[in-house]
C-alpha positions as CSV (number, residue, x, y, z in Angstrom):
1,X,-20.1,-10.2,12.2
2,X,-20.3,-7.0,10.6
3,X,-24.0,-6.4,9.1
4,X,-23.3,-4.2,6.0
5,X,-25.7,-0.9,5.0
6,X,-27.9,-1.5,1.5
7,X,-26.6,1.5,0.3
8,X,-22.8,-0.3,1.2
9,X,-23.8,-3.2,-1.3
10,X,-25.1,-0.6,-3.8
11,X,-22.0,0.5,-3.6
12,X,-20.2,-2.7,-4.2
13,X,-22.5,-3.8,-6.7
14,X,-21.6,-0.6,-9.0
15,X,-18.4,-0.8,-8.6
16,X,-18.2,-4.4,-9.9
17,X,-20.3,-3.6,-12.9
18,X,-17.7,-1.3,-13.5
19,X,-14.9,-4.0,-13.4
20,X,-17.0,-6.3,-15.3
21,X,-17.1,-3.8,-18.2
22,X,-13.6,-2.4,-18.0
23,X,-12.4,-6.1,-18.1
24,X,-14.9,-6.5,-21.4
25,X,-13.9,-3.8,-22.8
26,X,-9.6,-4.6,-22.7
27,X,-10.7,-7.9,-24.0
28,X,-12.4,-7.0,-27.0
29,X,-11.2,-3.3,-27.4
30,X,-11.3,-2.1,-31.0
31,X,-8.3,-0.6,-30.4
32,X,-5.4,-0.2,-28.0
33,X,-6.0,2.9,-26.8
34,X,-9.9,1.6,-25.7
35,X,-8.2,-1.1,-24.1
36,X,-5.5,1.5,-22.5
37,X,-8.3,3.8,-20.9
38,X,-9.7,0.7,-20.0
39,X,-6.9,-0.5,-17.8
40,X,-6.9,3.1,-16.1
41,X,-10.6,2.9,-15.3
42,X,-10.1,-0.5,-13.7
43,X,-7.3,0.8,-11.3
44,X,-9.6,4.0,-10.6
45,X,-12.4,1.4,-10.0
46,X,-9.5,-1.3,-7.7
47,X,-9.2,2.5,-5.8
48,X,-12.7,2.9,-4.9
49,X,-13.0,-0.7,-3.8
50,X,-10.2,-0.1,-1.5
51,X,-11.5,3.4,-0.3
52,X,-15.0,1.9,0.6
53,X,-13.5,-0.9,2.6
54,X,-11.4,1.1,4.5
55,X,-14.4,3.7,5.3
56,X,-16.2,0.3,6.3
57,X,-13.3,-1.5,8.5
58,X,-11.2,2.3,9.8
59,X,-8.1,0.5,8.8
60,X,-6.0,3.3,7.9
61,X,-3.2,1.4,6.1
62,X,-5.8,0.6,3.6
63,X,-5.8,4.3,2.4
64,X,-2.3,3.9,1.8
65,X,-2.5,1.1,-0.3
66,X,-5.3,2.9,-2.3
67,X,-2.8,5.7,-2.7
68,X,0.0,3.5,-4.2
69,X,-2.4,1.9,-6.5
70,X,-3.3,4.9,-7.9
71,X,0.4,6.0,-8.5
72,X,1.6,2.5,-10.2
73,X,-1.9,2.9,-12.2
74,X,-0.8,6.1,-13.2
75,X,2.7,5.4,-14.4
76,X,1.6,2.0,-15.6
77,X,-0.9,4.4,-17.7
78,X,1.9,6.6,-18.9
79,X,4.6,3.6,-19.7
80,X,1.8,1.5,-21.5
81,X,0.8,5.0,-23.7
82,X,4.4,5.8,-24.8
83,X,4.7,2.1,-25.8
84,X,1.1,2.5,-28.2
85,X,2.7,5.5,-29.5
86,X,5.6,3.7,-30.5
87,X,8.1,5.6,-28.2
88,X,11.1,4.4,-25.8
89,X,10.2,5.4,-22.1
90,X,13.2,7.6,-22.1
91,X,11.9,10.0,-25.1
């Protein structure tokens, strides 16, 4: 069994403080747009938790996956801000 590093679960624990609050925040947003940028920070913070366990396991298909959840994060971003704004995705 893999002992892991304090600084590893400092790590972890931060990073799931962060998905605590991104999840509180897109459930009682003010506004769409809080609850938007919210969505974005939890995929940025769903990257890092990928990143760190592939630095911790050297699995290198991991960094792929990390990749392609940053790119459907990102054009989930965009499609879910030209739906706020009121506009068709092909405007």
């Amino acid at each position: 069994m893999m002992t892991l590093d304090p600084f590893v679960l400092l790590v972890f624990a931060g990073l799931l403080v962060c998905c605590l609050l991104c999840l509180y925040r897109i459930g009682k947003g003010p506004s769409a747009p809080d609850r938007m940028v919210a969505i974005d920070v939890l995929g940025t913070v769903v990257v890092g938790f990928v990143a760190v366990m592939t630095a911790l396991t050297a699995k290198e298909y991991l960094l792929d996956v990390a990749i392609v959840w940053a790119l459907v994060s990102f054009v989930g971003t965009l499609a879910l801000a030209k739906f706020v704004e009121g506009r068709e995705l092909d405007d």
